[in-house]
C-alpha positions in Angstrom: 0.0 0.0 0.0 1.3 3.5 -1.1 2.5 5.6 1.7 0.9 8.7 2.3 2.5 11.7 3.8 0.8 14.8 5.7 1.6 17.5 3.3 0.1 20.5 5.6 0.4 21.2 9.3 -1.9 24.0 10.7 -2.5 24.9 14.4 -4.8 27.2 15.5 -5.3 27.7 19.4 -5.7 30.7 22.0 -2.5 30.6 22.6 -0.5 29.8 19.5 -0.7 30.3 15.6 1.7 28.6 12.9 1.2 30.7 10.0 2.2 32.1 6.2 0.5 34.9 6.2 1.9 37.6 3.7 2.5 41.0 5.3 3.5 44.2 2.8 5.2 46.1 5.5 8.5 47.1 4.9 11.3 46.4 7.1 14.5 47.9 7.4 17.7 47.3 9.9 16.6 49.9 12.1 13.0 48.2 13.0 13.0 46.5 16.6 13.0 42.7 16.3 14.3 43.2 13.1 17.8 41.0 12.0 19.4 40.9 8.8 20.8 37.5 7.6 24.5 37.6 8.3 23.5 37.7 12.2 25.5 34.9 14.0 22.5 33.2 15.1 20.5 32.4 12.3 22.4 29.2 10.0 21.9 28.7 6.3 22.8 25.1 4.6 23.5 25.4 0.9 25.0 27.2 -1.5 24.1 30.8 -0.9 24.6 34.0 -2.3 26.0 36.0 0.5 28.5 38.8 -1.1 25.6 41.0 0.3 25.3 40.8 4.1 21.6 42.3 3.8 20.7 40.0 0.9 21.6 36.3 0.8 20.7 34.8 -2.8 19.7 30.8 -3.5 17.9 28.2 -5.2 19.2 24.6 -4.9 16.5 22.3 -3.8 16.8 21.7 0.1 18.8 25.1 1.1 17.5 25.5 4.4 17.5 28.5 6.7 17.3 28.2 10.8 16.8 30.3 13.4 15.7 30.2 17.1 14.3 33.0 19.5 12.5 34.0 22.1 9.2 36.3 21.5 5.7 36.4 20.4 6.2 36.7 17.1 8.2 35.6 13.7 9.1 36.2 10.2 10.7 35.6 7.6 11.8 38.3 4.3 12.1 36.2 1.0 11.7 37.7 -2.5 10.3 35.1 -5.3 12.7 35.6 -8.3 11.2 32.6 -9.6 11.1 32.3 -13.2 8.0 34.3 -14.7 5.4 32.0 -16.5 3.2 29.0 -16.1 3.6 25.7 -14.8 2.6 22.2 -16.7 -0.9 22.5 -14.0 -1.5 26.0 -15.0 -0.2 27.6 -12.1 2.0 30.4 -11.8 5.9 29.1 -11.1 7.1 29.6 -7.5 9.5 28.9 -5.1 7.6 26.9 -1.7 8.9 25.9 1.3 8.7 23.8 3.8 8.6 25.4 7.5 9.0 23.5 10.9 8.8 24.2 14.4 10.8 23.0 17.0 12.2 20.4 14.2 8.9 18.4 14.4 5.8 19.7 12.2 5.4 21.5 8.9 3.4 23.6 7.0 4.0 24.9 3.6 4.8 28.2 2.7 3.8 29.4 -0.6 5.5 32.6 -2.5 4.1 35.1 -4.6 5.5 38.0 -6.4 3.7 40.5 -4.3 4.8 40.1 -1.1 8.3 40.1 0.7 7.6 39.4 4.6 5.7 35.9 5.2 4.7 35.1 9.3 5.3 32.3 10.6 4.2 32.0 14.3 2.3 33.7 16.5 1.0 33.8 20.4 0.0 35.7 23.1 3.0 34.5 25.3 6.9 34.9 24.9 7.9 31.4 24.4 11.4 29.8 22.7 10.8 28.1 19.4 13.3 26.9 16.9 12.3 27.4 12.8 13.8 26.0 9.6 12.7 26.7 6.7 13.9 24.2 3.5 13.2 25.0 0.1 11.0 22.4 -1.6 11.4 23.6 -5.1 14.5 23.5 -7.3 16.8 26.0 -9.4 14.1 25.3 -12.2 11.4 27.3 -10.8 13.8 30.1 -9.7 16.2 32.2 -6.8 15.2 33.4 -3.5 16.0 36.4 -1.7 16.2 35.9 2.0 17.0 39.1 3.6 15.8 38.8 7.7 14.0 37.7 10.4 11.6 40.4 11.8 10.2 39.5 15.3 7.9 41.3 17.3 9.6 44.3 19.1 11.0 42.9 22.7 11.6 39.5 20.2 15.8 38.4 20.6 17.2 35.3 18.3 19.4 33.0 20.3 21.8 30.3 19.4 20.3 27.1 17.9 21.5 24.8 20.6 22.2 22.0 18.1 23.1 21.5 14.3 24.6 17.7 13.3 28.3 17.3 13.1 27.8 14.8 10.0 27.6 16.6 6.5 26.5 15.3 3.4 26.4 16.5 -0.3 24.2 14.8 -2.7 24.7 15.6 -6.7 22.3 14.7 -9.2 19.1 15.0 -11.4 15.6 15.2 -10.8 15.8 12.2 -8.9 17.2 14.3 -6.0 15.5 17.2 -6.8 12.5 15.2 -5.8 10.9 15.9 -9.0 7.2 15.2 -9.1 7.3 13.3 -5.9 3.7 14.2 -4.3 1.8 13.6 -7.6 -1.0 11.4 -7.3 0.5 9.3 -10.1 2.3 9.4 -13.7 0.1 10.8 -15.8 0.0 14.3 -13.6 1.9 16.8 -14.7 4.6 18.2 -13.0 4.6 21.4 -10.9 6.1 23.4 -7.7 3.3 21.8 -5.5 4.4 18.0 -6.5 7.8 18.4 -6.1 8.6 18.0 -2.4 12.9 18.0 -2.0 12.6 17.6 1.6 11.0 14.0 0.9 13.8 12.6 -1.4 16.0 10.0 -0.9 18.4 12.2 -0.2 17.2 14.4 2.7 15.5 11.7 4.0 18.6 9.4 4.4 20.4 12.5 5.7 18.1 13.0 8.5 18.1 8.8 9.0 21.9 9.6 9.2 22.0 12.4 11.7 23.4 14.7 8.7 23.2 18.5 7.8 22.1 18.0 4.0 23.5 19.6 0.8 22.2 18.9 -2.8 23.4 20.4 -6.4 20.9 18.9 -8.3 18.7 20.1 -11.6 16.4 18.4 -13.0 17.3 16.8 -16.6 21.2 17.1 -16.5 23.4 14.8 -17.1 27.3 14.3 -16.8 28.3 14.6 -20.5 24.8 15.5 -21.8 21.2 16.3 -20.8 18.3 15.0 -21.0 17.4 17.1 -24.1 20.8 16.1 -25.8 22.5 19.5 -25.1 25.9 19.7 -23.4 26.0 22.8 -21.5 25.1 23.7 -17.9 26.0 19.8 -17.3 26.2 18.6 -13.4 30.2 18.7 -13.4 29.9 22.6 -14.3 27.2 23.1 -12.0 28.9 21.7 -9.4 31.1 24.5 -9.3 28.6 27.4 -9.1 26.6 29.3 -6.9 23.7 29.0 -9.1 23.4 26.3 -11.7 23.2 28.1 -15.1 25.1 30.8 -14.3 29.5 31.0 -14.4 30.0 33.6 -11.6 29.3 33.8 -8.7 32.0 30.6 -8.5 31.2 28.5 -5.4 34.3 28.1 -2.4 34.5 23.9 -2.1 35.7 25.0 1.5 33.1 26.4 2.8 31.3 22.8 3.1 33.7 19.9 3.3 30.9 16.9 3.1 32.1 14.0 5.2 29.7 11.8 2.3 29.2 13.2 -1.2 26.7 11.0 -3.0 27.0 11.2 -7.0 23.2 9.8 -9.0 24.0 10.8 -12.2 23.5 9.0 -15.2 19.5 8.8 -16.0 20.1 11.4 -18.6 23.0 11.1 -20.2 21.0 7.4 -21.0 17.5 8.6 -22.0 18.6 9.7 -25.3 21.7 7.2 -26.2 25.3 8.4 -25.4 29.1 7.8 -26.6 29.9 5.0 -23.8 33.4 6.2 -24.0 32.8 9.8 -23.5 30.5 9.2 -20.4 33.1 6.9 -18.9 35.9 9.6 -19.4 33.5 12.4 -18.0 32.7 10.8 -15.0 36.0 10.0 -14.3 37.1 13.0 -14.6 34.6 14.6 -12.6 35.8 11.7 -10.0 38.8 13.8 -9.8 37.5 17.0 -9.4 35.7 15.8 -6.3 38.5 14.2 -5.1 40.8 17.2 -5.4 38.4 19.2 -3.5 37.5 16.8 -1.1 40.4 14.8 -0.4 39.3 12.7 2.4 35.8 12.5 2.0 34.3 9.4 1.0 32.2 9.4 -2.1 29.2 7.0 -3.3 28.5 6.6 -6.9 25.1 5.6 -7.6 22.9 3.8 -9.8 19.1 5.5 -10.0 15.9 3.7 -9.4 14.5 5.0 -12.9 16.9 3.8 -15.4 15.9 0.2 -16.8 16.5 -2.1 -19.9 14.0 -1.5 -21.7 13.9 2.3 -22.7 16.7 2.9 -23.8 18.1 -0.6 -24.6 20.2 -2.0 -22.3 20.3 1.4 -20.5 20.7 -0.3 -16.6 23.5 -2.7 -17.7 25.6 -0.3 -19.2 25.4 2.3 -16.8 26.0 -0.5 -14.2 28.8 -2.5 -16.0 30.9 1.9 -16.8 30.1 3.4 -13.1 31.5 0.3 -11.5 34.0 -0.4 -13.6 35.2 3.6 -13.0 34.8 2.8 -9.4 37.2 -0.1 -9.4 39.4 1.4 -11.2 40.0 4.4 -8.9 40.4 1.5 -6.4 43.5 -0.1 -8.5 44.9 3.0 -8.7 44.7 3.5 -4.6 41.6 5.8 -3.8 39.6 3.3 -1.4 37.1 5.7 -0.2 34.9 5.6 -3.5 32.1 3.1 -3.5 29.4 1.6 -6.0 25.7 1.6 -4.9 22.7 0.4 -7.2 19.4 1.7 -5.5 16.5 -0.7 -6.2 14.7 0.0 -9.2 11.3 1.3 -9.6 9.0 -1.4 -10.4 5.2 0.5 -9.6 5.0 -1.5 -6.4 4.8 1.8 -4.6 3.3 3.8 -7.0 5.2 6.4 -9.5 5.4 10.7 -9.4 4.8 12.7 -12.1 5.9 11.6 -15.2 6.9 8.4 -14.3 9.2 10.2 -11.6 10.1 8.0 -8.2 6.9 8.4 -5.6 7.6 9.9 -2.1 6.9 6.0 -1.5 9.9 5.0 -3.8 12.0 7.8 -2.2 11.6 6.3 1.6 12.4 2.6 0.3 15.4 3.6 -1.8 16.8 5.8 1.2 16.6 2.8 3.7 18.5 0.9 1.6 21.0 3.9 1.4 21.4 4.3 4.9 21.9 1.1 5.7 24.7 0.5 3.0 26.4 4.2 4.2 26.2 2.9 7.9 27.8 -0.2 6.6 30.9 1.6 5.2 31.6 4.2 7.8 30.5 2.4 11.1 27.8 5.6 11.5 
């Protein structure tokens, strides 16, 4: 039986209110209860934008931003740059979130292009909460602005009194993006509601793990080509950047040294048929590039859920037989912390996302599998 998953969490007491509320007043640094986002108490994961200390940039599925206080009142000042236009369900494109309070229940907060200060709790009583918001859309539908927390006047922020040790980094394609994940089935169409990146293998084996969570995904890239057959903006430039399509601003490796970096490329470079020898050299070579950066880290290679024999012919088995055989060779040649994974592959037993996308279902399955093997190599 398909799992299903609370999408919403509202309370509504005499007390306390969770909310999204949009509210057009404008803030500025001198507001009480106001704090700007390079204030040493609030802690972004991602890649972000932050050359400007009043305005940190981002859009990478999962980038998550945290903050704990004590007050009546809090929110949060995002801008939508999403893309301008119309999703595949007819609905305008933009960037939705994911917010929880005291690291336990969510409710989703939606962005529009009119306002720029969204509330998020509420209550007649000072009280100490902890909130993290985590992007659920990806770099497809668009950047985010994020420039402060505004709490109510006598409001303070105060340190978050945990954030895991353990890092991760996961690379890849729609697949970690969480593309289409909360569709009711394969036949609907993709759009910012369905996609849901806190509920993709990824993140979810991350939190299994105890892990702060990093992805650089895009949907429909590849390693060598993407899923349209064009070879720019692939995951291995990408990986370098800020944000994905663009060359500047470059990213700094050394700002997050992942103690995992999980690679799930692949899917695309297959769906259209590719030079074998030019995706073996690629990924290899993007092996290196990790490496260099990340000289002690240890490094999973992956084999998707979606790819199959079928469509294209043979697709599974040649992936398999070239990422493993890349693998065992940078064994031979004396790098022991890179590893080959095949995640189970999507049969329908737990149903499918949009268009024929892994289901939140799929996601959980294939990410206890993953944390068991990662346990497995790194005694966690």
């Amino acid at each position: 039986m398909r799992i299903k998953y609370l999408l919403f969490y509202f309370i509504l007491s005499a007390s306390v209110c969770y909310c999204c509320h949009p509210d057009s007043k404008q803030h500025s640094t001198f507001d009480a209860g106001f704090f700007s986002p390079s204030n040493e108490n609030i802690t972004c994961i991602g890649r972000f934008d932050t050359s400007d200390p009043l305005k940190y940039i981002f859009s990478h599925p999962a980038s998550s931003i945290s903050f704990r206080f004590k007050g009546k009142k809090a929110g949060i000042l995002l801008n939508d740059l999403s893309e301008s236009g119309i999703d595949h369900a007819g609905n305008p494109n933009r960037n939705m979130f994911n917010v929880y309070i005291d690291q336990e229940k969510y409710f989703l907060l939606e962005l529009n292009k009119m306002d720029t200060v969204y509330q998020l709790f509420s209550s007649i009583y000072d009280s100490v909460h902890t909130i993290t918001i985590v992007k659920r859309t990806e770099s497809l539908v668009g950047k985010v602005e994020f420039s402060g927390i505004q709490l109510d006047e006598n409001g303070v922020l105060i340190e978050i009194p945990f954030i895991p040790e353990r890092k991760m980094e996961f690379i890849g394609n729609s697949i970690t993006c969480g593309y289409g994940n909360e569709a009711i089935d394969q036949y609907q169409p993709f759009s910012c509601e369905t996609e849901n990146a806190s509920l993709a293998y990824g993140a979810i084996t991350a939190d299994r793990l105890n892990a702060q969570y990093v992805a650089v995904a895009y949907s429909g890239r590849g390693i060598v080509q993407n899923y349209d057959g064009s070879q720019v903006n692939v995951v291995s430039e990408i990986w370098n950047r800020i944000f994905p399509d663009e060359d500047k601003p470059l990213w700094d490796h050394k700002l997050y040294t992942p103690d995992i970096t999980v690679i799930n490329l692949g899917t695309n470079d297959f769906s259209s048929g590719v030079d074998t020898g030019l995706f073996k050299q690629a990924y290899a070579s993007f092996l290196k590039q990790v490496r260099k950066e990340y000289p002690t880290t240890s490094i999973v290679c992956l084999i998707g859920p979606m790819l199959n024999n079928s469509y294209p012919e043979n697709a599974l088995d040649i992936s398999r037989n070239l990422v493993s055989s890349i693998v065992n060779g940078k064994h031979r040649a004396g790098d022991t912390k890179i590893y080959f994974f095949e995640l189970t592959r999507q049969t329908g037993e737990y149903g499918y996302g949009a268009d024929w996308h892994p289901s939140v279902a799929q996601h959980v399955y294939n990410a206890c599998e993953l944390t068991q093997y990662i346990k497995e190599i790194t005694g966690w």
